[in-house]
C-alpha positions in Angstrom: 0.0 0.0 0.0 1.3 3.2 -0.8 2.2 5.4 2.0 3.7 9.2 2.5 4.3 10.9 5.8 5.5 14.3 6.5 7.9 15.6 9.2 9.6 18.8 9.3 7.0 21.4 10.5 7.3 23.2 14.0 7.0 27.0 15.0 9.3 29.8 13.1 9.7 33.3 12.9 9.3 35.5 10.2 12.2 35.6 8.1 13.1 32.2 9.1 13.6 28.9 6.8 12.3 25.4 7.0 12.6 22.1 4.9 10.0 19.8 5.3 10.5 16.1 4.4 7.8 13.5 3.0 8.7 9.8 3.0 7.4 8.2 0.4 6.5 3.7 0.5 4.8 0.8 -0.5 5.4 1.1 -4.5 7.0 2.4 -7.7 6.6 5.7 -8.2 7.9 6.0 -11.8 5.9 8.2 -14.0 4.7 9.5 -11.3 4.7 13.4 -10.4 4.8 14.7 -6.4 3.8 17.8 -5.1 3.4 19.5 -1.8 -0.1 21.5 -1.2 -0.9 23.5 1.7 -3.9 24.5 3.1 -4.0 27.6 5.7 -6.7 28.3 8.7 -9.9 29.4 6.8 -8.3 29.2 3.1 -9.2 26.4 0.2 -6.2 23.8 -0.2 -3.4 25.2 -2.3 -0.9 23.6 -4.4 2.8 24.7 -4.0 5.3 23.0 -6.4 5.4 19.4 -8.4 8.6 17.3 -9.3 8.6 14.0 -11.6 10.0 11.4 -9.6 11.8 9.8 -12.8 13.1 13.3 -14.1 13.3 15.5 -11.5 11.5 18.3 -13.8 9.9 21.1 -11.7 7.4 23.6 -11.6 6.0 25.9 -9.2 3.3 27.9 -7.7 3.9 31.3 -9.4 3.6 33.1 -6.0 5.8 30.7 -4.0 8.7 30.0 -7.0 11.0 32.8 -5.6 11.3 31.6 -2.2 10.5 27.4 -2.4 12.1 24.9 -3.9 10.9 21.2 -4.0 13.4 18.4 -4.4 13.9 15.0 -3.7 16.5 11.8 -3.1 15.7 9.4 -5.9 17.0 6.5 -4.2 16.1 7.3 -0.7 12.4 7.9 -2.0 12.4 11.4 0.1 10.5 14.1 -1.0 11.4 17.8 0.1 10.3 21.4 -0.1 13.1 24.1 1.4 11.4 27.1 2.7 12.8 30.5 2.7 12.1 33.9 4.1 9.0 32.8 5.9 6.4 34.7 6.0 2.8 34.1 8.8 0.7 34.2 5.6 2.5 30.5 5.2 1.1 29.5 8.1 -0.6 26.3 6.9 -0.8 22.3 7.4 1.7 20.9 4.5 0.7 17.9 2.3 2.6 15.7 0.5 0.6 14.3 -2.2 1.1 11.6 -5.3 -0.4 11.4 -8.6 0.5 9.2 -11.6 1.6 11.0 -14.8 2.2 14.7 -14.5 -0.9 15.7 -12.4 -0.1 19.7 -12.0 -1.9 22.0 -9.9 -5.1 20.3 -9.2 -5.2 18.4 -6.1 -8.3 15.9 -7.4 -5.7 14.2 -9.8 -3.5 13.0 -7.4 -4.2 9.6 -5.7 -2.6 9.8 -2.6 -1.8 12.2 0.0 0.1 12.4 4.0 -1.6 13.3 7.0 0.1 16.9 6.8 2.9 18.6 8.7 1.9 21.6 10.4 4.0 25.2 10.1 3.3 28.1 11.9 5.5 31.3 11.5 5.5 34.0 13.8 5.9 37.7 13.5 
């Protein structure tokens, strides 16, 4: 059965930066694309960044891309996203999320998802 879980999250300060980490388990994940979503108190779910698990190719949210980057450890099967310059409008619970293919921005087309990692960033 396929499995992620998140770790990483904890209580910042603005300005700060954070990586958050996702293991991924429990089957192949090429052709596959993973992403990180967030979803903030009173806000709809937002997607922040996808990588292809075979390629590595990337793309981001265009308001996070200057500040996030979303990586991983092919053979570890570890998924990442390094935050920086952290601001309390990124306060949110962090998913880590799978889809097969290249499943973009919308969080129905991915098939699997963590329990979420929560982040909280103070002023």
């Amino acid at each position: 059965q396929v499995q992620l879980e998140e770790s990483g999250g904890g209580l910042v300060q603005d300005g700060d930066s954070l990586t958050l980490s996702c293991a991924v388990s429990g089957g192949s994940f090429t052709g596959y694309g993973m992403a990180w979503f967030r979803q903030a108190p009173g806000k709809d779910r937002e997607f922040v960044a996808q990588i292809r698990w075979s390629t590595g190719f990337t793309f981001y949210s265009d308001s996070l891309k200057d500040r996030f980057i979303i990586f991983r450890e092919y053979a570890k099967n570890m998924l990442y996203l390094q935050m920086n310059n952290l601001k309390p409008e990124d306060t949110a619970i962090y998913y880590c999320a799978a889809g097969s293919g290249m499943p973009g921005s919308d969080g129905r087309r991915y098939a699997y998802w963590g329990q979420g990692t929560q982040v909280a960033v103070s002023s």
